[in-house]
N, C-alpha and C positions, 0 to 999 in steps of 0.2 A: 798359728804364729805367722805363716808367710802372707798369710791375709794380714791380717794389720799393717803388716812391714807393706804389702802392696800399696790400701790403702791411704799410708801416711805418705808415701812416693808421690801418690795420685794429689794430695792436696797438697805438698810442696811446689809440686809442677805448677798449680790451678795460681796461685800464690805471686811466684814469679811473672805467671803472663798477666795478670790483670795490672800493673802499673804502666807495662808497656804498651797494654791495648788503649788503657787510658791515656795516656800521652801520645800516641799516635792520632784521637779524636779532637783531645783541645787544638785550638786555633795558634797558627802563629802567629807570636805575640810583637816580631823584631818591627814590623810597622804597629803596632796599635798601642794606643795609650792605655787604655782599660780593656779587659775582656769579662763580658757582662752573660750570665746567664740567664735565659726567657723564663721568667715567671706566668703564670696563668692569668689571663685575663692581655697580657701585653701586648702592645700595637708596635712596629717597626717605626711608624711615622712618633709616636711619644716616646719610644727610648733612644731616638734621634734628639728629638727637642732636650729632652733631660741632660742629655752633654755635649750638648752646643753644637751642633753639629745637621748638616743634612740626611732626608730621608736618601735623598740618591747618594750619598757618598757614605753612607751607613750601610744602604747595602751591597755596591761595586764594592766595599772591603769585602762583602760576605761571599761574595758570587750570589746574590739574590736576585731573581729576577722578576719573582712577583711577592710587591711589597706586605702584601697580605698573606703570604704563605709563611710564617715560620710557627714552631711548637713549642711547649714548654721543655727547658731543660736545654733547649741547643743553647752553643756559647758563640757569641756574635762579636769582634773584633769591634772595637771602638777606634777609629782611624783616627791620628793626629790633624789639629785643625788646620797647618801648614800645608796640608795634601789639597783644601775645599776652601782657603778663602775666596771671597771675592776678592778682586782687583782694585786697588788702593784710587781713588780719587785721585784725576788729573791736576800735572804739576803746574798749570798755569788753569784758575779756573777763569769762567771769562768776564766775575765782575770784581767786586771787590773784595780783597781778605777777608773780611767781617763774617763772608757767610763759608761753611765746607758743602760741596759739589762733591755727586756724584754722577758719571757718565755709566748709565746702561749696557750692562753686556747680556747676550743669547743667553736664554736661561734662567735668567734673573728674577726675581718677584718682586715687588713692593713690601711685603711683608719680610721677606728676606734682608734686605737694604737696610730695613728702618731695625731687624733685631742687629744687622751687626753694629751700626752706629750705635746702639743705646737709645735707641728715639722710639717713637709711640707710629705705628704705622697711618693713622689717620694723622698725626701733627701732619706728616710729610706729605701725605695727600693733599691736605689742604693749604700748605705754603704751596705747591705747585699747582693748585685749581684742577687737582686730580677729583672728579666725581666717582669713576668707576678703578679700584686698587686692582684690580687683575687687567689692567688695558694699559700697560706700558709698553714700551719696543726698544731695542737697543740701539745704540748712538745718543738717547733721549738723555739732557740732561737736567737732574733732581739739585733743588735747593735742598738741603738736607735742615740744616739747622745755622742759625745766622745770634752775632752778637747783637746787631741793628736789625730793625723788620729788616725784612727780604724784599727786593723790587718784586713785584706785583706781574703775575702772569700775563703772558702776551696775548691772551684771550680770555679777561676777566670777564666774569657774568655780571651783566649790568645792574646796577641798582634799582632798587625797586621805588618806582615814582614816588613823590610824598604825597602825602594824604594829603589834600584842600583842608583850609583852617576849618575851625566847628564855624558855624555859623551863630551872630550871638542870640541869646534870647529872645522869642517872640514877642510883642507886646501884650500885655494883658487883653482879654474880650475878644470875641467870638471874630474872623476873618476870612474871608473866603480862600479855597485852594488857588492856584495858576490855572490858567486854561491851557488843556491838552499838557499836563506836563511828560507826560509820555514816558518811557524805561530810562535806567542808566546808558550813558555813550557807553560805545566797547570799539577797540581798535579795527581797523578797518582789514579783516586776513583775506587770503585765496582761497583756502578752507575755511567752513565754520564747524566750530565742534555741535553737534547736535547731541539729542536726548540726555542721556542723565550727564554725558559729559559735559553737554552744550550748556546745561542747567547751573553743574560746579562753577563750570569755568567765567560763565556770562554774569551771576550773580556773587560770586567772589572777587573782587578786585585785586584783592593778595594773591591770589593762585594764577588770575591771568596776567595780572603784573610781572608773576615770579616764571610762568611758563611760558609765554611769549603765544605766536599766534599756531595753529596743528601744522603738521609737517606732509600729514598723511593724514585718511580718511582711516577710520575709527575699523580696526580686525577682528573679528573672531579666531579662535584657535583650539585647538584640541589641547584640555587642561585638568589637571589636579591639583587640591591642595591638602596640605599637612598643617595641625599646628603642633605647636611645641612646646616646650614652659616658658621658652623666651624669645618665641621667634613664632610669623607664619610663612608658609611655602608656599608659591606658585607655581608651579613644573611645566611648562610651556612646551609641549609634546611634539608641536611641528617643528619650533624651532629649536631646539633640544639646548631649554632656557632652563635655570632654575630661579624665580623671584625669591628671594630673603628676605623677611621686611623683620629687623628685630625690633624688643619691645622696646627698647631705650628713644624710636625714633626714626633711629637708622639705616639704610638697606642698599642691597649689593644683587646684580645679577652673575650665577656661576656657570661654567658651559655643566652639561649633560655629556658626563664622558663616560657613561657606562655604555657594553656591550654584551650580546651575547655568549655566556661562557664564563664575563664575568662574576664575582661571589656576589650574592644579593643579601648575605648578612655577615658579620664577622661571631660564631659559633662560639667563641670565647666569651662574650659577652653578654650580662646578666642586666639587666635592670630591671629596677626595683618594681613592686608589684603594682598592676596601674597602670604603667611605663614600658613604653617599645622601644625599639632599637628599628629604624627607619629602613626601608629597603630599597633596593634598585640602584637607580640615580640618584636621588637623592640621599638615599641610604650612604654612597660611594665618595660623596662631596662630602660629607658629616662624619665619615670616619677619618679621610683621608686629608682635608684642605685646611690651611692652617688655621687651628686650633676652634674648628666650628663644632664640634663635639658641646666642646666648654661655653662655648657663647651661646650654642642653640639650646643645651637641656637635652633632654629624654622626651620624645615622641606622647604626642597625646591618645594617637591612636596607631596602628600595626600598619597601615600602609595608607598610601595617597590613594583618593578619593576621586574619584570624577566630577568635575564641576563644570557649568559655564562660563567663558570667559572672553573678554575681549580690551582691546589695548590702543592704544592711538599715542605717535611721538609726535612730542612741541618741539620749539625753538630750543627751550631749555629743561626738556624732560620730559617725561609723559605720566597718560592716567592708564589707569589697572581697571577693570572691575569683575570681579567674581560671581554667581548668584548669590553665595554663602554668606561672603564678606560685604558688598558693595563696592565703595568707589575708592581708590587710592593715586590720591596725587605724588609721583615720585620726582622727586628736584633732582636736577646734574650736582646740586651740592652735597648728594650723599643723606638728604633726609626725605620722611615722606609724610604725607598726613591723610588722614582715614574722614571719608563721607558715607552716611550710611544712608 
């Protein structure tokens, strides 16, 4: 009998302390709007984006300090968005009402700017003649969005010459050529592109039109690349580059911020059979930079590849070329086109 009476003591006790051990682990709630439990598979940086909010002010509520470390089950403080807006647009912008202005602060992103306005982050890049979204600085001030076009940036890319008319129809029966009529003219550079770029560039007039004359003599570099379901990668090793060229077109250089010590995969993460999950640096951009996960796909193959590579910049952009892929012409206007 004194045993049961024991025992039932024992789990009365057991009973009382687990509410209070519980409530001593949940998070305080007096600043946070929602408090959100980690499920499997979960990124710090996507259950940031899911309520509205930054990865860095998602995790200064949590005490986190590496955005890649949390587990299933912990409970993560959702900060009110009054702790993390940015700073409201100045109250005299400096043209006319029609368009809303925003003035760049430390910290800032492009991508950032254009979600809290409700805007599309390439409209905004391209009402400002932004080529490259990660190369803003603060004081910079962004056309956001305008009732009337926007005035035209203070360093528009020039138009691309027009085409000479067709020439009309030859006359009927047989005429001899021109003597000597010799190559197409090409502008007159300090540099000339040679070999397969000199080739693009001399025999294209849309690409030399659109790229203007070299800036620099053509580099090799220590390179890999990746493809993806929607994207290919060029991992630029000396200069610790990432090229993106996605399939819609489009393409963006990221820096190479991984380190030694940094995670080389996030261990939560499954995909599908076939399908990698990218490693390193590029791995670290793909998990972590806004929302390249979803634009790039799943990995075609488990790690970057060694390739040859070499790059030469224009006036208004430069070319790429891989052994794998061949030649890529990248525009400052954020597009690029493939020679093979």
């Amino acid at each position: 009998m004194k045993r049961y009476l024991l025992l039932a003591l024992i789990v009365a006790l057991m009973l009382t302390l687990v509410p209070a051990a519980t409530a001593q682990a949940a998070p305080s709630e007096g600043g946070c709007r929602k408090v959100y439990v980690v499920k499997r598979g979960d990124m710090l940086s996507r259950i940031a984006a899911r309520f509205g909010v930054s990865t860095k002010a998602l995790a200064k509520a949590n005490n986190i300090r590496n955005y890649n470390k949390i587990y299933r089950g912990q409970r993560l403080c959702i900060p009110s968005k009054k702790h993390y807006q940015p700073p409201p647009p100045p109250k005299h912008p400096p043209s006319s009402g029609a368009c809303v202005y925003h003035v760049v602060k430390r910290g800032q992103s492009l991508a950032g700017i254009a979600r809290w306005y409700g805007v599309n982050m390439w409209t905004v890049a391209k009402k400002n003649g932004i080529s490259n979204p990660n190369r803003i600085y603060p004081g910079q001030t962004l056309v956001i969005k305008c009732k009337k076009a926007p005035p035209k940036p203070s360093h528009p890319y020039p138009p691309p010459h027009p085409y000479p008319p067709p020439h009309p129809y030859p006359p009927p029966g047989y005429y001899p050529p021109p003597p000597h009529p010799g190559d197409p003219s090409a502008p007159a550079c300090s540099i000339t592109p040679v070999h397969g770029f000199g080739k693009v560039w001399y025999y294209n007039p849309q690409v030399r039109d659109a790229l203007g004359c070299p800036t620099e003599t053509e580099n090799g570099f220590t390179a890999g690349d990746q493809a993806f379901k929607n994207a290919y990668v060029v991992s630029n090793q000396d200069g610790k580059q990432i090229y993106v060229l996605f399939n819609n077109g489009t393409w963006v250089v990221m820096p190479n911020t991984w380190h030694e010590g940094d995670p080389i995969v996030n261990p939560y993460m499954h995909p599908p059979y076939g399908w990698y999950q990218p490693t390193y640096g590029v791995g670290k951009m793909w998990r972590n930079d806004d929302n390249f996960s979803q634009r790039m796909g799943w990995a075609k193959a488990p790690h970057v590849r060694p390739v040859q590579a070499t790059k030469q910049r224009y006036d208004y952009g430069e070319m790429l070329w891989t052994s794998s892929r061949g030649i890529f012409v990248l525009y400052d206007s954020g597009t690029w086109r493939h020679f093979n």
